[in-house]
C-alpha positions as CSV (number, residue, x, y, z in Angstrom):
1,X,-17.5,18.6,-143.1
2,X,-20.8,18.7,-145.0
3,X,-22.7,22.1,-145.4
4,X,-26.4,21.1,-145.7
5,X,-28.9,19.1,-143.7
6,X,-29.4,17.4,-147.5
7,X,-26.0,16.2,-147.9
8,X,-25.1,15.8,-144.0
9,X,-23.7,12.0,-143.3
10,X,-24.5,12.3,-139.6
11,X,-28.3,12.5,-139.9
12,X,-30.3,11.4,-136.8
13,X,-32.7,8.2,-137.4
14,X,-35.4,10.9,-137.1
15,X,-34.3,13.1,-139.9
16,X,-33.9,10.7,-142.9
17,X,-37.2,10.3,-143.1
18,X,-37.3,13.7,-144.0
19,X,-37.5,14.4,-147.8
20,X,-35.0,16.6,-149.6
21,X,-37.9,20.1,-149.6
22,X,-38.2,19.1,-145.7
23,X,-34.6,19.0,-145.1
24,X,-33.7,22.4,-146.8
25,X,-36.4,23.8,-144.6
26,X,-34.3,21.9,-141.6
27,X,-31.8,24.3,-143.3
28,X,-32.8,26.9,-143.0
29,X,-33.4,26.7,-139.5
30,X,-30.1,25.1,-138.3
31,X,-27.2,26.6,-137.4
32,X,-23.6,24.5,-136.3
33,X,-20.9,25.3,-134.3
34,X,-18.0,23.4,-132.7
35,X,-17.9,23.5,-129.2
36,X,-14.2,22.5,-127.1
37,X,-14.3,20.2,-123.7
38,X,-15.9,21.5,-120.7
39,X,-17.5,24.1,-122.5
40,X,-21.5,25.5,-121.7
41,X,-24.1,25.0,-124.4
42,X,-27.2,26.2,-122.7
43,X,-27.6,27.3,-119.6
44,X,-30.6,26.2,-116.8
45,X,-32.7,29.1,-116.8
46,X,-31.5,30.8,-119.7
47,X,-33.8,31.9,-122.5
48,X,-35.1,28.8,-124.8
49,X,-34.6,29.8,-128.8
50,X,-33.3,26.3,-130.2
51,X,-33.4,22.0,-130.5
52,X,-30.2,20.7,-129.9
53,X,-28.9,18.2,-131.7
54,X,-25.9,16.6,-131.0
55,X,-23.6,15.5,-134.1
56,X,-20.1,14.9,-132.3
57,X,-19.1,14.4,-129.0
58,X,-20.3,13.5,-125.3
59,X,-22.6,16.2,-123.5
60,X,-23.4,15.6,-119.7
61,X,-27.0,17.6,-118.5
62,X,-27.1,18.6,-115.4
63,X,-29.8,20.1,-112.8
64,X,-29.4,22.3,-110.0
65,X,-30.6,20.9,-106.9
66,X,-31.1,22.4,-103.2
67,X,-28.1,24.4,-102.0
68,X,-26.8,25.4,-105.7
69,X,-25.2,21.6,-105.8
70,X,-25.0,20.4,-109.5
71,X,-26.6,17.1,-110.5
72,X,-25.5,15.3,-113.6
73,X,-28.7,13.1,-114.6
74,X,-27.0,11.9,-117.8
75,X,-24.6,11.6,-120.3
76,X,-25.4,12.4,-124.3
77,X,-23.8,10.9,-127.2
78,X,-23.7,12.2,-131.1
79,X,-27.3,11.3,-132.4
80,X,-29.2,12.7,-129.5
81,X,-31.7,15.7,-129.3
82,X,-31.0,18.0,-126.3
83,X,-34.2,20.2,-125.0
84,X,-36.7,18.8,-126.7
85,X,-38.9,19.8,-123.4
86,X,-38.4,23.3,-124.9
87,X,-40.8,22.4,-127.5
88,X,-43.3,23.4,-125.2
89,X,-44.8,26.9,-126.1
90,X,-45.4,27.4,-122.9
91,X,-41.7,26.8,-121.7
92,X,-39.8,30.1,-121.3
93,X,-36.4,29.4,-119.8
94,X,-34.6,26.1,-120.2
95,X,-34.9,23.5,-117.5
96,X,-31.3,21.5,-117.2
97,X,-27.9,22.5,-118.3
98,X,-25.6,21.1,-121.1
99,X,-21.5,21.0,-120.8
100,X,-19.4,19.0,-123.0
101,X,-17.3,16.3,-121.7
102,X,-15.3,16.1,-125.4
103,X,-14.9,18.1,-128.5
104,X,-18.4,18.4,-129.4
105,X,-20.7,19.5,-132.8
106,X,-24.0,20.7,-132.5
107,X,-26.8,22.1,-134.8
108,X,-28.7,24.9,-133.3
109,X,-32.1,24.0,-134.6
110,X,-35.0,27.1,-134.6
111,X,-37.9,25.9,-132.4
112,X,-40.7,26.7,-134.4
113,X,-38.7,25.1,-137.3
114,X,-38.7,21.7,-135.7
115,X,-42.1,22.1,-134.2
116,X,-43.6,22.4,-137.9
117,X,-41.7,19.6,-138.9
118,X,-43.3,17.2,-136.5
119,X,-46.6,18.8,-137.6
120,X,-46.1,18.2,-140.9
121,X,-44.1,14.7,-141.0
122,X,-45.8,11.9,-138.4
123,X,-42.6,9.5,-139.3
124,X,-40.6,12.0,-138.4
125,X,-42.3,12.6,-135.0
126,X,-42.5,9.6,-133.5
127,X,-38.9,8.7,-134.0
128,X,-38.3,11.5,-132.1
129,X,-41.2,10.4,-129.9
130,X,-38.7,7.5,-129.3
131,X,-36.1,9.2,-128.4
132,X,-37.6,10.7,-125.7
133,X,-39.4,7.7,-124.1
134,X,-35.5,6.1,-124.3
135,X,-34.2,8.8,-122.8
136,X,-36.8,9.3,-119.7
137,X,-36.5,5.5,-119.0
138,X,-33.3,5.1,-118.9
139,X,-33.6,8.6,-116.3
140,X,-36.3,6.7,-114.1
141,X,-34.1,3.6,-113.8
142,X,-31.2,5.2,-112.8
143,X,-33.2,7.5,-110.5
144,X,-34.7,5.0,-108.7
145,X,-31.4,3.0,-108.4
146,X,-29.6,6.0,-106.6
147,X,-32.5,6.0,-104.5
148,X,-32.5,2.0,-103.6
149,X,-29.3,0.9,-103.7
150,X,-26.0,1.2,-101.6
151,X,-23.2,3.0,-103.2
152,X,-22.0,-0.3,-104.7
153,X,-24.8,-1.3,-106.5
154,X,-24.8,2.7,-107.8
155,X,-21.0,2.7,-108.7
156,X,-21.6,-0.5,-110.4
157,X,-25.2,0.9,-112.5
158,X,-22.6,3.8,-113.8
159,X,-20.3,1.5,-115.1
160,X,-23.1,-0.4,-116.8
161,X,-25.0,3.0,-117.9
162,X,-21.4,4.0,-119.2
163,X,-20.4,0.4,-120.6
164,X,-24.2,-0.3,-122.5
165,X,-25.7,3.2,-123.2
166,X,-23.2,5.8,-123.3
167,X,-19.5,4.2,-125.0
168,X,-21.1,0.8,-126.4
169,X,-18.1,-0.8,-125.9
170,X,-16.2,-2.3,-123.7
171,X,-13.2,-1.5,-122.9
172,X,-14.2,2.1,-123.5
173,X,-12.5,5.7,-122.4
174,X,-14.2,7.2,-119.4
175,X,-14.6,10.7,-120.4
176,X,-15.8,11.9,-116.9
177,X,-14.0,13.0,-114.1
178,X,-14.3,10.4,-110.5
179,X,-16.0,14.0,-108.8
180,X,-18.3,14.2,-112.3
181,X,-19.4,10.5,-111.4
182,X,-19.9,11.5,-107.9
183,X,-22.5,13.8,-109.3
184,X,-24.1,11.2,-111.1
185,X,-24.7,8.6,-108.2
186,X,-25.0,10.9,-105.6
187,X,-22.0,10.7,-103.5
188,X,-18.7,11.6,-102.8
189,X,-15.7,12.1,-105.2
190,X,-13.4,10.2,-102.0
191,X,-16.2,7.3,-101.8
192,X,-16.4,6.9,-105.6
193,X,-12.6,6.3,-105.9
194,X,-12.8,4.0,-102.9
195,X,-15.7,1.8,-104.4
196,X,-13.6,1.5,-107.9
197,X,-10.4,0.6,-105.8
198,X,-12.2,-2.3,-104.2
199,X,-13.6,-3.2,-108.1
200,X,-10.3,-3.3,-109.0
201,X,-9.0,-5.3,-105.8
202,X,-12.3,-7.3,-106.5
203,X,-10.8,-7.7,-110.5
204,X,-14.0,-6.5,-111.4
205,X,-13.1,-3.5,-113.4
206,X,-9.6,-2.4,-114.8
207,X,-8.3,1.6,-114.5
208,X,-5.7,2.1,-116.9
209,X,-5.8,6.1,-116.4
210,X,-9.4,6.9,-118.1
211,X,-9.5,3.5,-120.3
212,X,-11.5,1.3,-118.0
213,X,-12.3,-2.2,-118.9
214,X,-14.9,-4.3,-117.5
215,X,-13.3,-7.6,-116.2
216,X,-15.9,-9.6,-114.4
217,X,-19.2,-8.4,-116.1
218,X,-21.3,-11.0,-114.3
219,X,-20.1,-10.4,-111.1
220,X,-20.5,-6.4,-111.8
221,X,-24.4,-7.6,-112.5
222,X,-24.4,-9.3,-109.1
223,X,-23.6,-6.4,-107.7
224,X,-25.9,-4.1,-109.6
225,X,-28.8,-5.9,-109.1
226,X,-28.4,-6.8,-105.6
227,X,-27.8,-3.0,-105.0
């Protein structure tokens, strides 16, 4: 494992366009730590201090909707930035939560740190800029699908989201739980394993415990789109 933000080999496409002073100021700003599965990395409502950037691992984010029920609104990879809403001087407490779904690295980056850096380096901020306008797209998509479609065409926008956005592969392994994908489409955990029953029945989708492979991508499409 590399030591410095200079010599790191898992730099985000937003940091190396930093130049080497720029990065050791990163430095000194950024802490890392290792974080075990199913573990809390920040907290909704909890006191904002940091950037989150995610070297290793898978992160869901979740938000806590009426009646204390947990909503996960979407899955992180290694390469993403996690509360960048924070960088908001007026925001005080932070406004989802973060739990990792794997073994997971992250750099603590000092807010006021990254907020110079995107002062001082336009490059630099609108990468991150992108990063953010990917992120909330791919939020409104899904957001409106859960609204619109029947649980099918929901169940079948997961495995899509999971398949295109979140692995990048195909077959990949499905690091959520059927109850965490509940959360996600906004249903239950007994009608989620029913739906991917049927896609198997359907020879859609394969389950081979948590490898699942996409079989039938055009007719999962059919479904998706037709909701």
């Amino acid at each position: 494992m590399t030591n410095t933000c200079v010599d790191c080999t898992l730099k985000s496409n937003a940091v190396s366009v930093l130049d080497n002073n720029e990065l050791c100021a990163l430095e000194e700003g950024c802490s890392r730590t290792i974080y075990d599965k199913g573990e809390l990395i920040f907290k909704e409502g909890g006191p904002v201090q940091h950037i989150i950037y995610l070297r290793e691992g898978f992160v869901k984010l979740i938000k806590r909707g009426a009646g204390g029920k947990d909503f996960i609104f979407g899955i992180s990879k290694k390469g993403a930035y996690l509360g960048l809403q924070n960088l908001n001087k007026d925001t005080k407490t932070n406004y989802y939560s973060a739990v990792t779904l794997t073994k997971s690295e992250v750099c603590f980056i000092d807010r006021q740190c990254f907020t110079e850096l995107l002062k001082k380096n336009g490059e630099f901020g609108l990468k991150v800029l992108s990063t953010v306008f990917t992120d909330e797209m791919n939020y409104f998509d899904r957001l409106v699908n859960n609204v619109q479609q029947q649980l099918p065409g929901r169940v079948a926008n997961a495995i899509s989201y999971f398949a295109r956005e979140v692995y990048g592969e195909n077959p990949f392994v499905l690091n959520l739980t059927q109850t965490e994908i509940a959360s996600l489409v906004g249903t239950s955990r007994e009608s989620v394993s029913r739906i991917l029953k049927e896609f198997q029945d359907m020879g859609i989708i394969s389950l081979d415990k948590n490898v699942l492979t996409i079989l039938n991508e055009k007719r999962l499409e059919e479904i998706k789109n037709k909701g």
